[in-house]
C-alpha positions in Angstrom: 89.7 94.9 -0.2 89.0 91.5 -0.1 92.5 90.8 -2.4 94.4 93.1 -0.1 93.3 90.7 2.7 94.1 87.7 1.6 97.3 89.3 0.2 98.0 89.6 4.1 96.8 86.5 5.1 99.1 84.6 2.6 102.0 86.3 3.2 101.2 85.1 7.4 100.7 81.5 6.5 104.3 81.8 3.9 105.9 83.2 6.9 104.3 81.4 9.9 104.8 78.1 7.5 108.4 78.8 7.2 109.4 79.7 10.4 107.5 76.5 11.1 109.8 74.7 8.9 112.9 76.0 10.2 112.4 75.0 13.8 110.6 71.7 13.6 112.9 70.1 10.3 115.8 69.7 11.9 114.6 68.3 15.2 112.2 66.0 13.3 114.5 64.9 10.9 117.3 64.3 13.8 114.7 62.0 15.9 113.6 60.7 12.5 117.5 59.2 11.6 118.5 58.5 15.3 115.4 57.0 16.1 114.3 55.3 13.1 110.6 57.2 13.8 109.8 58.5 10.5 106.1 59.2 11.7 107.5 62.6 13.6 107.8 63.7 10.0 104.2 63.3 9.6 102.8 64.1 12.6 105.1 67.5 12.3 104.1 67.7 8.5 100.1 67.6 9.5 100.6 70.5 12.4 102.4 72.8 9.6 99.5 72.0 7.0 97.0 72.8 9.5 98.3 75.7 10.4 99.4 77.2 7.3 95.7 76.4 6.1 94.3 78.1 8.9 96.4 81.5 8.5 95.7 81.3 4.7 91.7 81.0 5.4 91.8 77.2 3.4 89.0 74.8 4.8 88.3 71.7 3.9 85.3 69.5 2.8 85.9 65.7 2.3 83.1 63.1 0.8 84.0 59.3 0.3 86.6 59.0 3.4 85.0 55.4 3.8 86.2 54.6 0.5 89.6 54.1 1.7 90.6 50.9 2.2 91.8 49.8 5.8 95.3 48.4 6.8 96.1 48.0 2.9 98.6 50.5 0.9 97.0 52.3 -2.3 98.2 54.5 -5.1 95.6 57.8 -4.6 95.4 59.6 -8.3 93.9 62.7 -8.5 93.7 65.6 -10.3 95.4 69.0 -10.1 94.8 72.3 -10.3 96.1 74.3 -7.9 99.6 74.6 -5.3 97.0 74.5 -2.8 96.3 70.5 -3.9 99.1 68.7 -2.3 99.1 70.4 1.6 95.0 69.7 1.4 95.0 66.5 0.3 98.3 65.2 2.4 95.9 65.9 5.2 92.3 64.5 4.1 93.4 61.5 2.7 95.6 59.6 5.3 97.5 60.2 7.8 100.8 58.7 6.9 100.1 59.9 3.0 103.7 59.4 1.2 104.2 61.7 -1.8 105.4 61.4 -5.4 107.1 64.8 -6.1 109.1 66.9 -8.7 112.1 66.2 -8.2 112.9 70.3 -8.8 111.7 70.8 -5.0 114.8 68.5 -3.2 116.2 72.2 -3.5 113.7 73.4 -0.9 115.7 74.2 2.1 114.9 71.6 4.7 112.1 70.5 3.2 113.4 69.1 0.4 115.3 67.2 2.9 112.5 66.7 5.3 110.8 65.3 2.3 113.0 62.6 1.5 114.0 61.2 4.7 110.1 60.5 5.5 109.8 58.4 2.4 108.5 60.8 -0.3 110.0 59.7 -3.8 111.0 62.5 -6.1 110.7 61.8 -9.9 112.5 63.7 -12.7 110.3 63.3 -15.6 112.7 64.5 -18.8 114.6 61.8 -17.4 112.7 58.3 -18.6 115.6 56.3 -16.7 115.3 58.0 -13.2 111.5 58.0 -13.9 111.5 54.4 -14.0 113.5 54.0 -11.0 111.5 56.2 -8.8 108.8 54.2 -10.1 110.2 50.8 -9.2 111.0 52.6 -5.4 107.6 53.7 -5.2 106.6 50.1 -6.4 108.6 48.6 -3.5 107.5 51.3 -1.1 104.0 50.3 -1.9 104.8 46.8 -1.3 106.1 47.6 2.4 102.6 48.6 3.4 103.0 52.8 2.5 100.4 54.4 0.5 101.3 57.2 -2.6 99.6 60.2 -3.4 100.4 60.9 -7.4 98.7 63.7 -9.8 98.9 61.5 -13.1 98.5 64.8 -15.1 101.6 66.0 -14.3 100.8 69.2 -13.5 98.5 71.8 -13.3 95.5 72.1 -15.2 95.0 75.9 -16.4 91.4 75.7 -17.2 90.1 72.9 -14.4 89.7 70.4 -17.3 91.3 67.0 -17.1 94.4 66.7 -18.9 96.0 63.5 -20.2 97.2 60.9 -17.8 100.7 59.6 -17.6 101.5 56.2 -17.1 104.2 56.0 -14.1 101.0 55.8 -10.9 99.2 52.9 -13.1 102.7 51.3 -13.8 103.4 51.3 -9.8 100.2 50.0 -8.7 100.1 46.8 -11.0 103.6 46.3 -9.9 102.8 46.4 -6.2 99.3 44.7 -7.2 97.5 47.6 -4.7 94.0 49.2 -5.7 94.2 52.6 -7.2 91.5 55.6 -5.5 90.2 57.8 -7.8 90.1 61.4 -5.9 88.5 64.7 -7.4 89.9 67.6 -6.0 88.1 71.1 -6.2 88.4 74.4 -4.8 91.9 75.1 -5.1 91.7 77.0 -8.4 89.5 79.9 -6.7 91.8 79.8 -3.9 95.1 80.2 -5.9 95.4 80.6 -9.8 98.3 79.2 -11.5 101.2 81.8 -11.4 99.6 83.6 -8.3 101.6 83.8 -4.8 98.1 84.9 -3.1 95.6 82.3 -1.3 92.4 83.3 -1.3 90.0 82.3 1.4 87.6 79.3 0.1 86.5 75.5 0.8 88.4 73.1 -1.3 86.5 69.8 -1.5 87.9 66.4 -1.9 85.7 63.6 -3.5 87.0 60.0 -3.1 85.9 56.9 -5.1 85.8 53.5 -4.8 89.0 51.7 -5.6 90.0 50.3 -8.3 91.4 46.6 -7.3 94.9 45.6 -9.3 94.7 41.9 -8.4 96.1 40.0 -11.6 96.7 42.9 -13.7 100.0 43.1 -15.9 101.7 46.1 -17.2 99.7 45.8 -20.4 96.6 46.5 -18.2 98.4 50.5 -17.5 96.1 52.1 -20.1 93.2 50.6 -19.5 93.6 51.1 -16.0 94.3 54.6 -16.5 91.2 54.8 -18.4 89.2 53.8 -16.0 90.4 55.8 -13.4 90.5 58.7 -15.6 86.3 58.6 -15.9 86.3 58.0 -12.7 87.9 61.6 -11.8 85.7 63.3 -14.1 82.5 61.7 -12.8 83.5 62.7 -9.7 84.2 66.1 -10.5 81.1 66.5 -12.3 79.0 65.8 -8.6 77.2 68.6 -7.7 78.9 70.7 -4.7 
């Protein structure tokens, strides 16, 4: 029973969410271009979150807020294990969050879109030479004051367990010289398994950590900095609820 009901909760929030979409995309994006007011995007983007995790039965508990620092950009790393991650965290973490995305979901209709023209940065990863120049845009995106959200993973965790970092959020922070925030996410795995279209009531909670300063690092400081941030995840994750 408690399946079949979230089975119709989720497909309310897919639907509500993409009749959302469809009505506010275009007139967002069109104020966006004419206007040169990118934050519509965002404040539009944070309505459709919020409503989508309201249908779906998604709340969220977040610890640390206080750790972000004020009025200065930062690279956010955290880890991922569920499609639920990204909607939750765009929303807990800051209010203009910027996104580092596969570059597989430009094909969204109007999102995809939406996505772009608001400053998100898609990155192909089989391709090291685009990879490098969305990391460079990122870099200089960084520089003009906006802050990233990146999953250094790469993807999904199956079993909740860290897996190893890639380099490309470590490599944009030194070159931007911002701090790096370590965030734990955890939740979303209960709510919706890997391969699974249904959202399952629960509490995801985000954990944020200190951050890391970059100030006078160099490239060669990428895997120690990743290192560092790395423990920092799993200490995090290993808080008690």
């Amino acid at each position: 029973m408690r399946t079949f009901v979230a089975a119709i909760r989720s497909i309310a929030a897919y639907v509500g969410v993409s009749l959302y979409v469809a009505i506010t995309a275009p007139v967002g994006m069109a104020l966006a271009l004419l206007f040169h007011w990118k934050g519509i995007l965002y404040i539009l983007g944070r309505g459709g979150v919020t409503m989508g995790a309201a249908l779906a039965g998604i709340r969220t508990r977040v610890e640390g807020l206080d750790n972000v620092p004020r009025n200065q950009a930062v690279v956010f790393c955290a880890n991922h294990q569920s499609n639920v991650d990204p909607p939750v965290l765009f929303n807990a973490l800051h209010r203009r969050l910027h996104i580092l995305f596969k570059a597989e979901l430009k094909r969204l209709p109007l999102l995809g879109r939406a996505f772009q023209v608001g400053g998100f940065v898609p990155i192909e990863r089989a391709s090291r030479d685009q990879s490098m120049a969305a990391i460079e845009q990122v870099a200089e995106s960084l520089r003009a004051g906006n802050s990233f959200l990146t999953f250094p993973e790469g993807t999904r965790s199956k079993t909740g367990a860290l897996l190893p970092f890639k380099r490309g959020p470590f490599l944009m922070a030194i070159k931007a010289q911002v701090p790096v925030v370590p965030v734990a996410v955890q939740g979303g795995t209960a709510s919706m398994r890997k391969g699974s279209r249904v959202i399952l009531p629960t509490t995801v909670t985000v954990r944020i950590g200190a951050p890391i300063p970059t100030t006078g690092m160099d490239l060669g400081d990428r895997q120690k900095l990743g290192d560092l941030v790395r423990d920092r995840i799993d200490a995090l994750l290993k808080q008690s609820p």
